[in-house]
GUGUKE-241963 format. One record per residue (C-alpha): residue number from 1; residue in one letter; x, y, z. Coordinates in pm, 1 decimal. Example, Ala and Ser with C-alpha at 12.3 -4.5 7.8 and 13.67 -1.06 7.14 Angstrom:
// residues 2
+-----+---------+----------+----------+----------+
: num : residuo :     east :    north :       up :
+-----+---------+----------+----------+----------+
:   1 :       A :   1230.0 :   -450.0 :    780.0 :
:   2 :       S :   1367.0 :   -106.0 :    714.0 :
+-----+---------+----------+----------+----------+
// end
This chain:
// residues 224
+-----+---------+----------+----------+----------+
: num : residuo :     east :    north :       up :
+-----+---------+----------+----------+----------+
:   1 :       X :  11579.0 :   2422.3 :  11068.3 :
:   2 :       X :  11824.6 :   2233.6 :  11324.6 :
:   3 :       X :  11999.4 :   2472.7 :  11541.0 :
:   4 :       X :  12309.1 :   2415.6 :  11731.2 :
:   5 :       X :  12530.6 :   2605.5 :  12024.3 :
:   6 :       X :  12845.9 :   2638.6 :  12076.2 :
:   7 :       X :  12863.6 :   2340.6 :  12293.2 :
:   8 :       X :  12772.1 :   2109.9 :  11975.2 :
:   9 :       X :  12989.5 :   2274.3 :  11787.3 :
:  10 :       X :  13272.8 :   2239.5 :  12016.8 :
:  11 :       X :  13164.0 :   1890.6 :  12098.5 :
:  12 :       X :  13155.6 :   1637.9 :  12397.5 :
:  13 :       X :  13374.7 :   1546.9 :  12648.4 :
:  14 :       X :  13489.5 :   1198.8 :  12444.0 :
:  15 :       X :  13735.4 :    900.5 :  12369.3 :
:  16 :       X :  13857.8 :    995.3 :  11968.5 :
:  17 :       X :  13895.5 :   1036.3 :  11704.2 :
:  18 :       X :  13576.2 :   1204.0 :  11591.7 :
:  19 :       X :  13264.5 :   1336.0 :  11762.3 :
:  20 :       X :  13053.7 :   1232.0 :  11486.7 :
:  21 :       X :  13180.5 :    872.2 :  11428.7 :
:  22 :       X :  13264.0 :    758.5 :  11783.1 :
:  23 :       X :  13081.6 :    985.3 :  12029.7 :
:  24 :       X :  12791.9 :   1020.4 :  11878.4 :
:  25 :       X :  12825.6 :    638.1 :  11808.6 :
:  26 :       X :  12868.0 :    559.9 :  12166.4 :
:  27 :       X :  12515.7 :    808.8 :  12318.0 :
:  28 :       X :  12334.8 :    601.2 :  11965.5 :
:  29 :       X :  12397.1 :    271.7 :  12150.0 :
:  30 :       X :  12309.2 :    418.1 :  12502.9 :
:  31 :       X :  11995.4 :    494.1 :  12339.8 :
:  32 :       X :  11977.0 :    142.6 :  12202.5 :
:  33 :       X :  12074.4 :    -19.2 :  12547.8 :
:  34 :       X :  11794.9 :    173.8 :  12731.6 :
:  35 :       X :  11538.2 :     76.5 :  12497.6 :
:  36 :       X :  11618.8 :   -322.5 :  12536.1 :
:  37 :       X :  11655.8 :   -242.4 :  12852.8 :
:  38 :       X :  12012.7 :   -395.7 :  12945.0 :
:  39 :       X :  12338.8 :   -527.2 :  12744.4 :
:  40 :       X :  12187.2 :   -744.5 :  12446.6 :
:  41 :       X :  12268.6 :  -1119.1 :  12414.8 :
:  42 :       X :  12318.9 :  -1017.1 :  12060.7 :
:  43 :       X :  12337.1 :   -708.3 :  11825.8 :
:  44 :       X :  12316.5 :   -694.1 :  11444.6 :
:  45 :       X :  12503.8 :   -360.9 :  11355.3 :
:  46 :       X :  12446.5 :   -217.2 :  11021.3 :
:  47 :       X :  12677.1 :     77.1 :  10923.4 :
:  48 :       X :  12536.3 :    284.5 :  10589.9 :
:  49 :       X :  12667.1 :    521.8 :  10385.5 :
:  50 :       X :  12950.2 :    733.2 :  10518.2 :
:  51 :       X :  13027.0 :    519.2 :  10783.3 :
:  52 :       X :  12997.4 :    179.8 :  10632.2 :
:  53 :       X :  13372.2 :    323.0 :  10434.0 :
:  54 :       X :  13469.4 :    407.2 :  10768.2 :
:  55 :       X :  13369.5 :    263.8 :  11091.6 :
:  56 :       X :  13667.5 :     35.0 :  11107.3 :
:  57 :       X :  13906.3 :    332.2 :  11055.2 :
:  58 :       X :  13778.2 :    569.6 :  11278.7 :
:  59 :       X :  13668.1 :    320.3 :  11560.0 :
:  60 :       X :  13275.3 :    390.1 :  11475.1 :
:  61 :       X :  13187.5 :    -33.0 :  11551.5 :
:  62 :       X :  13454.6 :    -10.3 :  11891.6 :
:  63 :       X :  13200.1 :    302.2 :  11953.7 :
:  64 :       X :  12871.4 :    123.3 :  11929.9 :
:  65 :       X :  12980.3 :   -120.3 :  12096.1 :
:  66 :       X :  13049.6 :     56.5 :  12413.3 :
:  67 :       X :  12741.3 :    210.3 :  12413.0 :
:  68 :       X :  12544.8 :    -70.2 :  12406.6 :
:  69 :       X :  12720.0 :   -171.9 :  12654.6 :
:  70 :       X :  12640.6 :    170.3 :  12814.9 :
:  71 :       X :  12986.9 :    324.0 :  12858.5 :
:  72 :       X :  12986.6 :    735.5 :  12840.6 :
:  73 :       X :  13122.7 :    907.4 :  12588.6 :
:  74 :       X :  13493.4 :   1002.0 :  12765.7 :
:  75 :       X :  13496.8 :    612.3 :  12888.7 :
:  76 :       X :  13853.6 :    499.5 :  12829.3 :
:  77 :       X :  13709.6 :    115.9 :  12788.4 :
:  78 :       X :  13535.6 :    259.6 :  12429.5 :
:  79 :       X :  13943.5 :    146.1 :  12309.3 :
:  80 :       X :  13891.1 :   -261.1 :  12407.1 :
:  81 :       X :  13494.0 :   -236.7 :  12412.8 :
:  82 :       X :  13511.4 :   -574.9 :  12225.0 :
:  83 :       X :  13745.7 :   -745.6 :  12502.5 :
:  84 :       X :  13447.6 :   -615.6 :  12743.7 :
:  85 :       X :  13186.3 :   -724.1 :  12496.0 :
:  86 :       X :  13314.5 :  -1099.4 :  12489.0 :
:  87 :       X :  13373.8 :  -1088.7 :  12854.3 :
:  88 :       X :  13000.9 :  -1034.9 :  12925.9 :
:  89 :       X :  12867.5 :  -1285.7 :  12653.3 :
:  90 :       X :  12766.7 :  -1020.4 :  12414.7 :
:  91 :       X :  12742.8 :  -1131.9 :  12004.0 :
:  92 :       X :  12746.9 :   -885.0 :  11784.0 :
:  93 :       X :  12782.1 :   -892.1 :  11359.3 :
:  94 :       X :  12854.8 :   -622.7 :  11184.3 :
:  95 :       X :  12689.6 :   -511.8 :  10828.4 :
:  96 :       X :  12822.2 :   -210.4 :  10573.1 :
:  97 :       X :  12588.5 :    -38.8 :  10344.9 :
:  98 :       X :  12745.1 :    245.5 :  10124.7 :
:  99 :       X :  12502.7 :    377.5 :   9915.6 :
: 100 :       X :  12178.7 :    412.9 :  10093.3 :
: 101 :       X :  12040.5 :    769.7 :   9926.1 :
: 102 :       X :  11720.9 :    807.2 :  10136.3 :
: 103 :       X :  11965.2 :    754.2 :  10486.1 :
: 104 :       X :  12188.1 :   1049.3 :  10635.7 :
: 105 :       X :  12524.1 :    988.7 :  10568.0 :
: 106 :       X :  12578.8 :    883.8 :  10918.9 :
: 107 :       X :  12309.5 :    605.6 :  10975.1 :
: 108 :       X :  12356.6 :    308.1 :  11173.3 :
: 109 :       X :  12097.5 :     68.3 :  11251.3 :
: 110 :       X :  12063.7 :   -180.7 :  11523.9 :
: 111 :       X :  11890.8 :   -484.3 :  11553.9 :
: 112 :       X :  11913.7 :   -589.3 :  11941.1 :
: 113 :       X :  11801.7 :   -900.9 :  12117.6 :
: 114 :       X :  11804.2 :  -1013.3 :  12497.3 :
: 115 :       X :  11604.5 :  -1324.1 :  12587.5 :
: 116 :       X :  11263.7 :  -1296.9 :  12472.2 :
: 117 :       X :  11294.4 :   -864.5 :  12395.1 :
: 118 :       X :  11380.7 :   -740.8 :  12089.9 :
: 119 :       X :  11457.7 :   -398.5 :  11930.7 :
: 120 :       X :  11506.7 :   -260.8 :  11603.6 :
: 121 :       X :  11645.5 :    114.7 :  11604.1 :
: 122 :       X :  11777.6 :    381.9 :  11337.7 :
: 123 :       X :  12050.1 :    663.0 :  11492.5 :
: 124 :       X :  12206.2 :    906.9 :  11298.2 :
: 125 :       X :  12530.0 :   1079.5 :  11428.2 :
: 126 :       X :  12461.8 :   1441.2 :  11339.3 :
: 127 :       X :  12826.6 :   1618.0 :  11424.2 :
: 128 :       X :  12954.2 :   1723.1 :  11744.3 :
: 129 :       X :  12836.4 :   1451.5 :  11935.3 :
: 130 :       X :  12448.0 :   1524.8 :  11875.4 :
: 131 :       X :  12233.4 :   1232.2 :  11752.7 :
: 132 :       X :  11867.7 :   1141.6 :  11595.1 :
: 133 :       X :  11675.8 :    906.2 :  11671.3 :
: 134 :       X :  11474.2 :    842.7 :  11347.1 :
: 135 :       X :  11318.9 :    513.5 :  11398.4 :
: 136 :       X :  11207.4 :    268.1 :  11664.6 :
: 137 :       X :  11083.6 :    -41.1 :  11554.8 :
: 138 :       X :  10917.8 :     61.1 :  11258.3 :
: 139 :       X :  10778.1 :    368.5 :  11379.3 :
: 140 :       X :  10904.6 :    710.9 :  11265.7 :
: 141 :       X :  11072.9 :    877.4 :  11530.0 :
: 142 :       X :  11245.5 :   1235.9 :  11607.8 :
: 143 :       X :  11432.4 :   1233.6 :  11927.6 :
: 144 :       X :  11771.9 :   1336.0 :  12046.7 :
: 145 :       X :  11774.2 :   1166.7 :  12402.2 :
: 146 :       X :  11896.4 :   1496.5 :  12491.3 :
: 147 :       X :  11639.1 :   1511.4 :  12686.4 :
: 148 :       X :  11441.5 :   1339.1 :  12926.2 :
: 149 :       X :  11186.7 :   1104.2 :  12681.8 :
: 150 :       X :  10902.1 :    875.2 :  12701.5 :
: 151 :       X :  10805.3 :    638.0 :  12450.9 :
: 152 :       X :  10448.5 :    458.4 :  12444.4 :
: 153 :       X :  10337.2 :    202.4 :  12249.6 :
: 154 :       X :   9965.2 :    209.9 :  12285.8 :
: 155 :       X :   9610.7 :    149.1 :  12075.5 :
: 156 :       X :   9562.7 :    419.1 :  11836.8 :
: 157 :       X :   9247.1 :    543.9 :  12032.6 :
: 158 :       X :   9067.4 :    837.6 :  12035.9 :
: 159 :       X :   9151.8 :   1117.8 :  12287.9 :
: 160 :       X :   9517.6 :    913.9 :  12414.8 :
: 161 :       X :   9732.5 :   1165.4 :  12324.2 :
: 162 :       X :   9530.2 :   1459.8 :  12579.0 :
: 163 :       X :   9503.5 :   1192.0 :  12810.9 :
: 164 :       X :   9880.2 :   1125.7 :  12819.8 :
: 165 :       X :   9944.0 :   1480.8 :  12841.9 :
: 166 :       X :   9688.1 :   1528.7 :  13122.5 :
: 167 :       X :   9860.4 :   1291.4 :  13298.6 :
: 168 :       X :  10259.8 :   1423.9 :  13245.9 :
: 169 :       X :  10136.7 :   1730.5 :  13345.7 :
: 170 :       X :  10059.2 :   1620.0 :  13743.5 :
: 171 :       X :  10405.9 :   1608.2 :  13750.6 :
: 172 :       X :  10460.1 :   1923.6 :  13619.5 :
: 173 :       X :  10629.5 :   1811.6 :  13346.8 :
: 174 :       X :  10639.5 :   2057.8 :  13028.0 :
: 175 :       X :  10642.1 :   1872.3 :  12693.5 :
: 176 :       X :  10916.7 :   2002.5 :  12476.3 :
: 177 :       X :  10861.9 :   1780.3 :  12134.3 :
: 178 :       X :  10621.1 :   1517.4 :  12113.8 :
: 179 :       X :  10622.8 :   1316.1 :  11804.5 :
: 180 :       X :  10315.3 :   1083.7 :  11687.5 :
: 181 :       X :  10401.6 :    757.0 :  11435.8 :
: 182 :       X :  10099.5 :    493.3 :  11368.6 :
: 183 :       X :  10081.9 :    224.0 :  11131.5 :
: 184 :       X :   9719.0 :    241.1 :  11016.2 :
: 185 :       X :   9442.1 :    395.8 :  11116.2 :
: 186 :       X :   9278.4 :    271.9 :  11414.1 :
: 187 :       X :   9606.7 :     85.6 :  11433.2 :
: 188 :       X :   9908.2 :     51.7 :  11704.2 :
: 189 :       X :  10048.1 :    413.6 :  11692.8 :
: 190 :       X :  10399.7 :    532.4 :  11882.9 :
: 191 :       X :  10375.5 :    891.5 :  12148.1 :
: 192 :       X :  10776.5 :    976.8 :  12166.5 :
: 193 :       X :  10741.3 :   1261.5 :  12416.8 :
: 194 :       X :  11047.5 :   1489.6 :  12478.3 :
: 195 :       X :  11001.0 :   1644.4 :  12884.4 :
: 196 :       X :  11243.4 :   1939.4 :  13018.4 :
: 197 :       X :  11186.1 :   1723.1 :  13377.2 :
: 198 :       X :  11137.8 :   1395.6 :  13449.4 :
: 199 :       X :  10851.2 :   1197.2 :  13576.2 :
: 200 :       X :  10764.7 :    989.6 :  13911.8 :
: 201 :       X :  10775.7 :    637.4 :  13955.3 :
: 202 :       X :  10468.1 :    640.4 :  14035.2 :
: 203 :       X :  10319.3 :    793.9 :  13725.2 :
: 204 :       X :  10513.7 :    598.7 :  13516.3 :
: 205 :       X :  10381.1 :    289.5 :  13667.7 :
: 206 :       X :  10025.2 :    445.4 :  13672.4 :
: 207 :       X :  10055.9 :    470.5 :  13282.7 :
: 208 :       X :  10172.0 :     96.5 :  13257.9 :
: 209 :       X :   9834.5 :    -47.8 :  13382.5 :
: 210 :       X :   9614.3 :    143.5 :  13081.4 :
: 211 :       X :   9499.1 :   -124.2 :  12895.4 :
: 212 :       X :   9552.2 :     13.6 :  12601.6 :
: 213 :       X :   9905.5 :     82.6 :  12679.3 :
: 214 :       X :  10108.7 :   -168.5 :  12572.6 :
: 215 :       X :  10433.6 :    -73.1 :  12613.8 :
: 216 :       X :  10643.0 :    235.5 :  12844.5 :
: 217 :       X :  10982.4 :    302.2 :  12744.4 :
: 218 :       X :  11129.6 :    576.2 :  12992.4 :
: 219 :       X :  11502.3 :    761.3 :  12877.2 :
: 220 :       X :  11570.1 :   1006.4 :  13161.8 :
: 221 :       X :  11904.3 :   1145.2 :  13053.2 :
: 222 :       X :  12115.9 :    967.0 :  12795.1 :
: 223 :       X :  12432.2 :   1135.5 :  12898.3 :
: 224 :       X :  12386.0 :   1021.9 :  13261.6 :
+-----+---------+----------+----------+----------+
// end
């Protein structure tokens, strides 16, 4: 069962109207922004359920927008985010789904591109500003970017997952969730690792030359 403190309940220090359909928005975009890696050239937005009736109304596509572009949450810019968008060059579309019974009510889902990179993601705004990460491009995820996280793309070989661990650990780095998504067996699997610290350059470019890493995706702190 999902807990919450008084801080979620109260919410985050935001631009309105709601927590759940702009702030939460905005930190689902962050997220999306940090896993491209920079402001996409374009952005396919698709708004489901709940919000696909209202994310004109309550601001929910001038909120995604700003994060992407990787404003915070109390960022008065979140208002004009699509003057700022069109001043850096940034496409976006925007898609509505209403009835999508296996998605949370507030699911949006974001196809990103910049050059060559490309990133599909699924958020869901969960109230009070918290979010979920439940997908990363087509792997199952769990994640709330509360935290600091690491995501690796890797060969789904035997022993990887002590071997990752083994290595966080030199940093003293305690795991808080770790989360495990693979497409086969023997296939390309997905290591989302949620860290109460965060980890050294040094190990995180240590980790990028395994060969059967393919890919390092490092959050530190979505809110910062």
């Amino acid at each position: 069962m999902e807990k919450s403190s008084v801080f979620d309940m109260i919410g985050p220090i935001m631009i309105g109207p709601s927590s759940s359909h702009t702030a939460g928005v905005v930190r689902i975009g962050r997220v999306g922004h940090r896993l491209l890696g920079g402001i996409p050239d374009k952005a396919e937005i698709t708004f489901y359920n709940s919000f696909a009736r209202t994310y004109q109304g309550h601001g929910s596509d001038r909120a995604i927008i700003a994060g992407l572009l990787d404003f915070k949450t109390d960022d008065i810019r979140i208002k004009t985010s699509f003057d700022h968008a069109k001043e850096m060059g940034m496409k976006y579309t925007f898609k509505s789904v209403g009835n999508a019974s296996t998605r949370h009510p507030n699911t949006v889902k974001l196809n990103l591109f910049k050059g060559d990179k490309s990133v599909e993601m699924v958020g869901e705004s969960r109230g009070g500003g918290v979010i979920k990460v439940s997908e990363v491009n087509g792997f199952n995820a769990s994640f709330s970017a509360n935290s600091h996280t690491l995501i690796i793309l890797a060969d789904d070989s035997p022993g990887s997952i002590a071997f990752v661990s083994d290595v966080i650990s030199h940093d003293d780095c305690n795991i808080a969730t770790m989360t495990v998504s693979r497409k086969g067996k023997n296939d390309m699997a997905c290591q989302i690792l949620e860290m109460d610290s965060g980890l050294k350059p040094i190990t995180l470019e240590y980790l990028r030359n395994i060969k059967w890493i393919h890919q390092i995706i490092y959050i530190p702190d979505i809110d910062k």
